[in-house]
PyMOL Python script that loads the backbone (N, CA, C, O; Angstrom):
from pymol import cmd

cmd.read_pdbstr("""\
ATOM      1  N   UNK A   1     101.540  87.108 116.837  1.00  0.00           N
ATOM      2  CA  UNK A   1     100.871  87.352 115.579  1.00  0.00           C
ATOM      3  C   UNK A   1      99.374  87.167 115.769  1.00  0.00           C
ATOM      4  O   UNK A   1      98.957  86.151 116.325  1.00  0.00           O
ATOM      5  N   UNK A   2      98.674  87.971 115.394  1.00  0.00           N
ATOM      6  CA  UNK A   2      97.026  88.175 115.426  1.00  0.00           C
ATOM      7  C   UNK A   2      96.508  87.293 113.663  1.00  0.00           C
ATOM      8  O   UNK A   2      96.670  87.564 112.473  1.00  0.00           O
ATOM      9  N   UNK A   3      95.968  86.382 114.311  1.00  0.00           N
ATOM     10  CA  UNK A   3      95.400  85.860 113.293  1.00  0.00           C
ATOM     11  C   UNK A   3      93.760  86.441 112.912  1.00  0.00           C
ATOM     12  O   UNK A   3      93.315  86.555 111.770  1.00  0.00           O
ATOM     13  N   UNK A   4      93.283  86.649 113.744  1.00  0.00           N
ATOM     14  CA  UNK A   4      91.746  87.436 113.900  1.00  0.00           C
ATOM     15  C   UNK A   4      91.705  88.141 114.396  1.00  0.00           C
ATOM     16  O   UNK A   4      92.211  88.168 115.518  1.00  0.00           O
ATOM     17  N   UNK A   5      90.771  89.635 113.605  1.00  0.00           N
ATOM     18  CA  UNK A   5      90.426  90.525 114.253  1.00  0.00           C
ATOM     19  C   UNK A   5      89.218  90.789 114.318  1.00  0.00           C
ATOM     20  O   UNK A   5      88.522  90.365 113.396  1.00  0.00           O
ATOM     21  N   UNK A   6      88.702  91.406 115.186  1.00  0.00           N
ATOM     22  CA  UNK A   6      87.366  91.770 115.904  1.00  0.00           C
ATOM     23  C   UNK A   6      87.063  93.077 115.683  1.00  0.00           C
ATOM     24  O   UNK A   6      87.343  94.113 116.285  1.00  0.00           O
ATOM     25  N   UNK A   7      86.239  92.750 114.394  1.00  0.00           N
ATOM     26  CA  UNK A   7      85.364  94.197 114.102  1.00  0.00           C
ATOM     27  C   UNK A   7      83.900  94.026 114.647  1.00  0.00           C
ATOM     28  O   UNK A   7      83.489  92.866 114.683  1.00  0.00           O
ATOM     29  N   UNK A   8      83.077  94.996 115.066  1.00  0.00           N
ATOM     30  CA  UNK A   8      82.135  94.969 116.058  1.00  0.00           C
ATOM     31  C   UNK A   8      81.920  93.694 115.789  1.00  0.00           C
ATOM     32  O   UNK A   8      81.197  93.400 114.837  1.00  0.00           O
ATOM     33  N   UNK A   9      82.542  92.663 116.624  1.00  0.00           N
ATOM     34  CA  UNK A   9      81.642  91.334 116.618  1.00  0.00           C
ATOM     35  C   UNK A   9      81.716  90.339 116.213  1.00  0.00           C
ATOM     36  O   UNK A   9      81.348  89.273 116.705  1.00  0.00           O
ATOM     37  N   UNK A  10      82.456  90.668 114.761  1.00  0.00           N
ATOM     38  CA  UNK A  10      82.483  90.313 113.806  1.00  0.00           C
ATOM     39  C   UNK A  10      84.101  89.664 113.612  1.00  0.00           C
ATOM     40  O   UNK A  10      85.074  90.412 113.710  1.00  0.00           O
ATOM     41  N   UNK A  11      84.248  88.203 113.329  1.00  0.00           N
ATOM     42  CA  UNK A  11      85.868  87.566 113.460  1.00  0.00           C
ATOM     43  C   UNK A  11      86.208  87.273 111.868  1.00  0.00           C
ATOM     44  O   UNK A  11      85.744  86.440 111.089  1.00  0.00           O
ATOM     45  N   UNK A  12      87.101  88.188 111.726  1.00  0.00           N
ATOM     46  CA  UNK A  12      87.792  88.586 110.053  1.00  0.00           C
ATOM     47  C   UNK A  12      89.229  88.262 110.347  1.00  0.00           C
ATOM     48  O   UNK A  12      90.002  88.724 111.186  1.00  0.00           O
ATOM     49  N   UNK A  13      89.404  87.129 109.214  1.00  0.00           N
ATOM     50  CA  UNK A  13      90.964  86.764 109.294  1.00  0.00           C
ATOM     51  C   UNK A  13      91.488  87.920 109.383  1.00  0.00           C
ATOM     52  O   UNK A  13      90.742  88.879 109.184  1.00  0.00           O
ATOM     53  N   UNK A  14      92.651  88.121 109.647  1.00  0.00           N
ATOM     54  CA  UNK A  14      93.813  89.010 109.376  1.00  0.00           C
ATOM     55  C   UNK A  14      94.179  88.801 108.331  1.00  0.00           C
ATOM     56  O   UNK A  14      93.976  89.748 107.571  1.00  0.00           O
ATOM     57  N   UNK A  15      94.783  87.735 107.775  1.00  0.00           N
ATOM     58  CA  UNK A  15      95.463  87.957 106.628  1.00  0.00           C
ATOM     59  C   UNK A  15      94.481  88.192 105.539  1.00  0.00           C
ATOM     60  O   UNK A  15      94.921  88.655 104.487  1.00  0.00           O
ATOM     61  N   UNK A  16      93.466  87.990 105.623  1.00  0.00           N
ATOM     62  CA  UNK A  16      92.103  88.409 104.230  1.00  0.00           C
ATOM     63  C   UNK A  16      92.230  90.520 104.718  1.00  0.00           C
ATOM     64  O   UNK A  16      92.349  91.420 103.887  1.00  0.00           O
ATOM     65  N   UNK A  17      92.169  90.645 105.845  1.00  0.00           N
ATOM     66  CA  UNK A  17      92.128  92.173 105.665  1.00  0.00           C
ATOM     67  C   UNK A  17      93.367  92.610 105.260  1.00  0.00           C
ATOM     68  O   UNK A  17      93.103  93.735 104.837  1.00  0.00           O
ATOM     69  N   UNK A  18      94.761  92.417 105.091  1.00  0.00           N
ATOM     70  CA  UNK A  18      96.069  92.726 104.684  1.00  0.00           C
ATOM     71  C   UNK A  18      96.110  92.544 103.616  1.00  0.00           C
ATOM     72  O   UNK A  18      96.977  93.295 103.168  1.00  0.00           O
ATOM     73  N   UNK A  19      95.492  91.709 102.504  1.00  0.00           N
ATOM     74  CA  UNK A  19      95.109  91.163 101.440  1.00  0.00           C
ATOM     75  C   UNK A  19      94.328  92.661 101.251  1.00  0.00           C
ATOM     76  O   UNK A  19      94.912  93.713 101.511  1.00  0.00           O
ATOM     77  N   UNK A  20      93.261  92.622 100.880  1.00  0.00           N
ATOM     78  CA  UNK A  20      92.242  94.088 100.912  1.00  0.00           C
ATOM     79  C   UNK A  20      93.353  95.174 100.716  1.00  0.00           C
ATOM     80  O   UNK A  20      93.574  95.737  99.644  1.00  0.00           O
ATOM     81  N   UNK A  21      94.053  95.406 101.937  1.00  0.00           N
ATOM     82  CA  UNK A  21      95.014  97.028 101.925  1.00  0.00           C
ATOM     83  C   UNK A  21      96.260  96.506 100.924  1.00  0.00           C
ATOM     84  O   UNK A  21      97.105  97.359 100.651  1.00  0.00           O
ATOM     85  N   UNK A  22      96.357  95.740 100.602  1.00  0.00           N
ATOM     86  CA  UNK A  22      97.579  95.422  99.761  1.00  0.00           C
ATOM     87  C   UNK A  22      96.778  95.427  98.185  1.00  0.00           C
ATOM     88  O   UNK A  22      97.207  96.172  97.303  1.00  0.00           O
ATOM     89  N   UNK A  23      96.269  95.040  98.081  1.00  0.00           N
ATOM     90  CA  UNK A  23      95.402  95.043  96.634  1.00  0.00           C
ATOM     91  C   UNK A  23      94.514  96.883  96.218  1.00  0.00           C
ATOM     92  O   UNK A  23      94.186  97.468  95.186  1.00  0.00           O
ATOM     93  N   UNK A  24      94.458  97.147  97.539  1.00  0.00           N
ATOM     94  CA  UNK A  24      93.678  98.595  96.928  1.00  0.00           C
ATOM     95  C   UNK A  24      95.354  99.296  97.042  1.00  0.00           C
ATOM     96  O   UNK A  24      95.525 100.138  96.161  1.00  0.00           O
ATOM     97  N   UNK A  25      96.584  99.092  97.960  1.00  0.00           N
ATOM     98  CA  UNK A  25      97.560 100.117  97.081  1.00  0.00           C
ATOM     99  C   UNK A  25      98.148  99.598  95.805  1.00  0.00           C
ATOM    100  O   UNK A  25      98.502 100.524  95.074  1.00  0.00           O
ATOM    101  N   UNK A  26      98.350  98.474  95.339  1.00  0.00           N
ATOM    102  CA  UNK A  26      98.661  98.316  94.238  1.00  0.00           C
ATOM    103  C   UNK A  26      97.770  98.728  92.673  1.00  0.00           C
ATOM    104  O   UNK A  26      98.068  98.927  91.495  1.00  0.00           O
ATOM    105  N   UNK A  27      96.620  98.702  93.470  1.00  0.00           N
ATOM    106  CA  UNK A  27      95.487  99.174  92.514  1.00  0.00           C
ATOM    107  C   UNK A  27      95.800 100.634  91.777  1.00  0.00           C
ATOM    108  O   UNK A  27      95.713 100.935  90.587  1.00  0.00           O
ATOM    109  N   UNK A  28      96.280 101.593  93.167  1.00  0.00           N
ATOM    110  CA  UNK A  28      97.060 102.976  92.991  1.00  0.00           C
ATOM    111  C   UNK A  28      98.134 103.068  92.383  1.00  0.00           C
ATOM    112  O   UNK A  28      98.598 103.952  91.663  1.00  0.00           O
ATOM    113  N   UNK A  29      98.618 101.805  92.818  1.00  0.00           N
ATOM    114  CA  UNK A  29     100.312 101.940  92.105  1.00  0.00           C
ATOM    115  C   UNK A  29     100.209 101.716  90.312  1.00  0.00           C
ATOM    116  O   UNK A  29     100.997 102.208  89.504  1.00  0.00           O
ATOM    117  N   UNK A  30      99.201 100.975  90.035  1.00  0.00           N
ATOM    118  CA  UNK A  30      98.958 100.853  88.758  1.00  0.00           C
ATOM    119  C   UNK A  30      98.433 101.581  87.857  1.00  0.00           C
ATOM    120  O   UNK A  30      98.498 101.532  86.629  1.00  0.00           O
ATOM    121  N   UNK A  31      97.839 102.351  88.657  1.00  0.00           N
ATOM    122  CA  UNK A  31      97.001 103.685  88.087  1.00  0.00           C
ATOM    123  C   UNK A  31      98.003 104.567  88.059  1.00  0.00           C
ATOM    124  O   UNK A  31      98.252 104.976  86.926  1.00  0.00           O
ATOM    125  N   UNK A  32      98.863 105.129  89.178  1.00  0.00           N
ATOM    126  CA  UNK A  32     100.109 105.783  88.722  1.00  0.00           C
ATOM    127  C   UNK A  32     101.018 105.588  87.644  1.00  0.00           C
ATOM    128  O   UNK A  32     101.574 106.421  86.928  1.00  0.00           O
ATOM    129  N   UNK A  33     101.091 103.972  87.655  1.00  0.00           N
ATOM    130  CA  UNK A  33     102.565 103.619  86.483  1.00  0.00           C
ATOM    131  C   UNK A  33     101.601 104.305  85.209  1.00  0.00           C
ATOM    132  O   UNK A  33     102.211 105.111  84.507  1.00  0.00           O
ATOM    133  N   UNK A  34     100.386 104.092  84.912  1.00  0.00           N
ATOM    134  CA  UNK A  34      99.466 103.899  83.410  1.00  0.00           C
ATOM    135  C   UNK A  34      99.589 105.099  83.072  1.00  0.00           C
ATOM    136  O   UNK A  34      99.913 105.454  81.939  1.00  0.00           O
ATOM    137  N   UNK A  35      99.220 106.234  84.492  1.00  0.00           N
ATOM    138  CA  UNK A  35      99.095 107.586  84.089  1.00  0.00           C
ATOM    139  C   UNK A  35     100.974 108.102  83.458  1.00  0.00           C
ATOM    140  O   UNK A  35     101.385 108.657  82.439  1.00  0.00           O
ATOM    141  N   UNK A  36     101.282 107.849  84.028  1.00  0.00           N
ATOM    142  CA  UNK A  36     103.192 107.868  83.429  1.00  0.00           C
ATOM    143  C   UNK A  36     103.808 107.285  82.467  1.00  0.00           C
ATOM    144  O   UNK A  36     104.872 107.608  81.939  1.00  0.00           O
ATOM    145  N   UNK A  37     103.073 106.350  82.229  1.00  0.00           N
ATOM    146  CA  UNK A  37     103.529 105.829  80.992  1.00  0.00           C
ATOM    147  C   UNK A  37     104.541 104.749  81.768  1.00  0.00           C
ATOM    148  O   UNK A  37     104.457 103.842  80.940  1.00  0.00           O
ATOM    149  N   UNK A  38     105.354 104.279  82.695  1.00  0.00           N
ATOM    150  CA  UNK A  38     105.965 103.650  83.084  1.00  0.00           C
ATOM    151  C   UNK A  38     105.885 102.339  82.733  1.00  0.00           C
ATOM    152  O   UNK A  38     106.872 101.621  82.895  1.00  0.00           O
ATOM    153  N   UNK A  39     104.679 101.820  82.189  1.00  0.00           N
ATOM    154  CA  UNK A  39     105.146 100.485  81.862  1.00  0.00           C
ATOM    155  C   UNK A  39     105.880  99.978  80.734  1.00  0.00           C
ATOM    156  O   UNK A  39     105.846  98.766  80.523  1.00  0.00           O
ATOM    157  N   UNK A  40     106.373 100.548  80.170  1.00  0.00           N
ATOM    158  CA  UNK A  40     106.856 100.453  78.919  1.00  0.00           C
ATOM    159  C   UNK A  40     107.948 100.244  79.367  1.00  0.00           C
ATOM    160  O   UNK A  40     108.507  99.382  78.690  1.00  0.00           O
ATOM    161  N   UNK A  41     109.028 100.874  80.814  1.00  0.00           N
ATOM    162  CA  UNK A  41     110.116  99.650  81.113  1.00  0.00           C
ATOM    163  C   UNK A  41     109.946  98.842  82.112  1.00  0.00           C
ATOM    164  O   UNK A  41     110.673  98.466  83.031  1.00  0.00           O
ATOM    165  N   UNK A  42     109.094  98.674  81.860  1.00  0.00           N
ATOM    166  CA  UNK A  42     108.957  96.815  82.465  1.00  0.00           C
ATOM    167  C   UNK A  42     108.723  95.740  81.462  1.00  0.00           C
ATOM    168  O   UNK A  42     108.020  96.035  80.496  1.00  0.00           O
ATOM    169  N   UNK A  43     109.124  94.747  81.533  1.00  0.00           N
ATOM    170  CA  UNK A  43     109.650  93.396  80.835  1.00  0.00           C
ATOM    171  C   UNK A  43     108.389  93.015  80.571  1.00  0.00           C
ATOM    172  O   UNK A  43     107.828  93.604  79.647  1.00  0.00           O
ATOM    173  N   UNK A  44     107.724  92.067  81.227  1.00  0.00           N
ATOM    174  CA  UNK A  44     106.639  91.474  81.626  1.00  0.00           C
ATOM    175  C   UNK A  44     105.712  91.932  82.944  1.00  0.00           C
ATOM    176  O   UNK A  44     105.687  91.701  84.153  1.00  0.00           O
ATOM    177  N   UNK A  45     104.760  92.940  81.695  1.00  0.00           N
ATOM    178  CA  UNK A  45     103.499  93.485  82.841  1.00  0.00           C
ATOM    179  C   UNK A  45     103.056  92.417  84.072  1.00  0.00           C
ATOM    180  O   UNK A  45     103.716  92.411  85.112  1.00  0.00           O
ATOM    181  N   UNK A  46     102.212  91.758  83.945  1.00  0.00           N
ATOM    182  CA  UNK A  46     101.615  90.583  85.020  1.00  0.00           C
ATOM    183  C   UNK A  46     102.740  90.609  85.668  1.00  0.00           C
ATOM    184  O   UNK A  46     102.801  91.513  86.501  1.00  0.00           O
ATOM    185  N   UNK A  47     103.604  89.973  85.586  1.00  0.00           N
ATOM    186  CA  UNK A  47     104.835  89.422  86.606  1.00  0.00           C
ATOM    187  C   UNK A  47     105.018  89.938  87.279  1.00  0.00           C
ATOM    188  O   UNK A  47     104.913  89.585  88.453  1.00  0.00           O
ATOM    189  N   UNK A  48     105.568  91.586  86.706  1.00  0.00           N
ATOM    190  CA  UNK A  48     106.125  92.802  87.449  1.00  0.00           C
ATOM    191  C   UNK A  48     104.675  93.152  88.598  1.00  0.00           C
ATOM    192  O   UNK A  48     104.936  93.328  89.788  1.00  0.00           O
ATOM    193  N   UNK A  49     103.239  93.223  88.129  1.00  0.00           N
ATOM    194  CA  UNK A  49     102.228  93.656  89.070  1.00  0.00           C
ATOM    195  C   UNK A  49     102.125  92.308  90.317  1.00  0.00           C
ATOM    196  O   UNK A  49     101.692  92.434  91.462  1.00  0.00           O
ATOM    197  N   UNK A  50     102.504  91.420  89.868  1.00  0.00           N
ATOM    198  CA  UNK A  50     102.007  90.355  90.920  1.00  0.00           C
ATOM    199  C   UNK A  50     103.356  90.512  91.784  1.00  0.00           C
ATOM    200  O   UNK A  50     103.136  90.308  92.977  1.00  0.00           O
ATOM    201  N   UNK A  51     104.486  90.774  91.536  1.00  0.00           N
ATOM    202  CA  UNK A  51     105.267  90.617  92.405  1.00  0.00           C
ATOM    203  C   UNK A  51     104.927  91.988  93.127  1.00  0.00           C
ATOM    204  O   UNK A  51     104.709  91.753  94.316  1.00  0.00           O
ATOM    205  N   UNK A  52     104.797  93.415  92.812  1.00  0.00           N
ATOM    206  CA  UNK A  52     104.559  94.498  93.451  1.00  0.00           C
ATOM    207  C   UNK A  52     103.473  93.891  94.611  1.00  0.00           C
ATOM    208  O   UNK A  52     103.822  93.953  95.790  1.00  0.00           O
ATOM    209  N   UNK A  53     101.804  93.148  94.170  1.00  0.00           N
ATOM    210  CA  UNK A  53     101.417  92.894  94.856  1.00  0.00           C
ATOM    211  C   UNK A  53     101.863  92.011  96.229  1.00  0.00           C
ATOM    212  O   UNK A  53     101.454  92.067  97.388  1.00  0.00           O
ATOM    213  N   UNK A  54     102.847  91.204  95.597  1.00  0.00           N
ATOM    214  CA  UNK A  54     103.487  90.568  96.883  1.00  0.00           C
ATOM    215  C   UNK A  54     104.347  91.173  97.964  1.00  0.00           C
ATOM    216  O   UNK A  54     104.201  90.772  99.119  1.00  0.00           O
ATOM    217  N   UNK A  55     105.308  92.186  97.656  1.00  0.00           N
ATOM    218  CA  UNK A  55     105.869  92.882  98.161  1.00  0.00           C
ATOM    219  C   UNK A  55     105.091  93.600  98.623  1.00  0.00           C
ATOM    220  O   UNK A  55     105.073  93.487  99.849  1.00  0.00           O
ATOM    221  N   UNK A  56     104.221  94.508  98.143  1.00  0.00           N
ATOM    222  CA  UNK A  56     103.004  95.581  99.376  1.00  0.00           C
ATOM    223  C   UNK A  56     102.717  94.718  99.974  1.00  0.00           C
ATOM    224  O   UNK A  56     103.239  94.921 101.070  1.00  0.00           O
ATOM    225  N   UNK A  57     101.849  93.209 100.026  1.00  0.00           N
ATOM    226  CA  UNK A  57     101.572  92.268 101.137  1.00  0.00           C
ATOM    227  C   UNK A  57     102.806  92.222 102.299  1.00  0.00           C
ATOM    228  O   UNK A  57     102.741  92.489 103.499  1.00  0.00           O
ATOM    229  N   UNK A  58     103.729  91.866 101.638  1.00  0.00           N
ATOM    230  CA  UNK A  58     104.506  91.459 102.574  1.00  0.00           C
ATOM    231  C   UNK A  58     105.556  92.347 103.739  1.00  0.00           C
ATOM    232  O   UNK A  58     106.445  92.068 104.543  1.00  0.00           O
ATOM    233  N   UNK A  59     104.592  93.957 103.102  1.00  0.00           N
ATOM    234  CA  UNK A  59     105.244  95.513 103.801  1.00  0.00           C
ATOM    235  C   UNK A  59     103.986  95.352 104.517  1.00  0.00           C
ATOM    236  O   UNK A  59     104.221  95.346 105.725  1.00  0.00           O
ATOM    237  N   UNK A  60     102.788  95.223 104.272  1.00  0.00           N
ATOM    238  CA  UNK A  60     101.411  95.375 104.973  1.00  0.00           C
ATOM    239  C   UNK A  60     101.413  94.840 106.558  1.00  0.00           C
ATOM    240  O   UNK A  60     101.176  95.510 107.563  1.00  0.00           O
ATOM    241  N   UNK A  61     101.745  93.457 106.465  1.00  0.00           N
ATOM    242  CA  UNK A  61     101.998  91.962 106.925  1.00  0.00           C
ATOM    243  C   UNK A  61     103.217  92.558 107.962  1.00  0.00           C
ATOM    244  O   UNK A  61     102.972  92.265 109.132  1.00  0.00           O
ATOM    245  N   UNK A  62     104.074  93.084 107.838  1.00  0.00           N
ATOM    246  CA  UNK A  62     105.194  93.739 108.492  1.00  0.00           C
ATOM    247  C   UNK A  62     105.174  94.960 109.216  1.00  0.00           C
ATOM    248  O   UNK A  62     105.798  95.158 110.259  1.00  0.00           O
ATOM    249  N   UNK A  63     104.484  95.724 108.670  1.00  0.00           N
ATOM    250  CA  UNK A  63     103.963  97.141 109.407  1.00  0.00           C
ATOM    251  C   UNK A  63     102.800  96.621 110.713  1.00  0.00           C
ATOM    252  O   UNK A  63     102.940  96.896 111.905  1.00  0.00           O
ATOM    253  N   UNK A  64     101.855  95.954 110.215  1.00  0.00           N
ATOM    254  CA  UNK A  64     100.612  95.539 111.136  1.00  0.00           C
ATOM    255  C   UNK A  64     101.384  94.774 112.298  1.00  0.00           C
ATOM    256  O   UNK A  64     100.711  94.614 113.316  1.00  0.00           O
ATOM    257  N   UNK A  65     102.313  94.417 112.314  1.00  0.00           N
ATOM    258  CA  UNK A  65     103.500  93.178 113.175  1.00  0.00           C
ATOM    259  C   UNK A  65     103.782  94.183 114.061  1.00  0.00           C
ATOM    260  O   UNK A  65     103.249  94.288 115.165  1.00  0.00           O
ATOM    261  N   UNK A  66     104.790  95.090 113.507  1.00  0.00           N
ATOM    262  CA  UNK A  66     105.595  95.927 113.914  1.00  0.00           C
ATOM    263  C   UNK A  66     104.861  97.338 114.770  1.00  0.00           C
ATOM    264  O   UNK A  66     105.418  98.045 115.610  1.00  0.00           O
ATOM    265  N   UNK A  67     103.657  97.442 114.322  1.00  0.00           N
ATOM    266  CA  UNK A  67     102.798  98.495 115.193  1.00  0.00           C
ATOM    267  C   UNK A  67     101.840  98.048 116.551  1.00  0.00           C
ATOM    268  O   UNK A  67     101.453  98.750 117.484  1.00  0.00           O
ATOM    269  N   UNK A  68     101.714  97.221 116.393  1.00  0.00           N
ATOM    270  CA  UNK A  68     100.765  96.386 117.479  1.00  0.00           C
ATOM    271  C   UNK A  68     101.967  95.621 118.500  1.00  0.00           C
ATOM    272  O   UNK A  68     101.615  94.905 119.437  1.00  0.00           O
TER     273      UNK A  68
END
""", "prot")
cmd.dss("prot")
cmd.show_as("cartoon", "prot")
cmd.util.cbc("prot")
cmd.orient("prot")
């Protein structure tokens, strides 16, 4: 597991950049549900977005594993 990565030079946690790509697709995913109207079956908005956010983390976190 890569805890730091090396952008020119520069030592950036890993998990702060997986964080970043997990928050800008959920950002999309939310903009999709709004444009659809989809939230209306979901229970509890917040809950339902924070867990999506956890789950894209934890696909992010798994893909970056699994490709390297």
């Amino acid at each position: 597991m890569r805890f730091v990565i090396d952008i020119y030079g520069v030592l950036v946690p890993a998990l702060l950049l997986w964080i970043i790509v997990a928050y800008v697709l959920s950002a999309l995913l939310r903009l999709i549900m709004q444009r659809f109207d989809l939230y209306r079956l979901v229970w509890h908005r917040a809950l339902f977005d924070f867990s999506v956010f956890v789950c894209l983390l934890g696909g992010v976190v798994y893909l970056s594993e699994y490709l390297s």
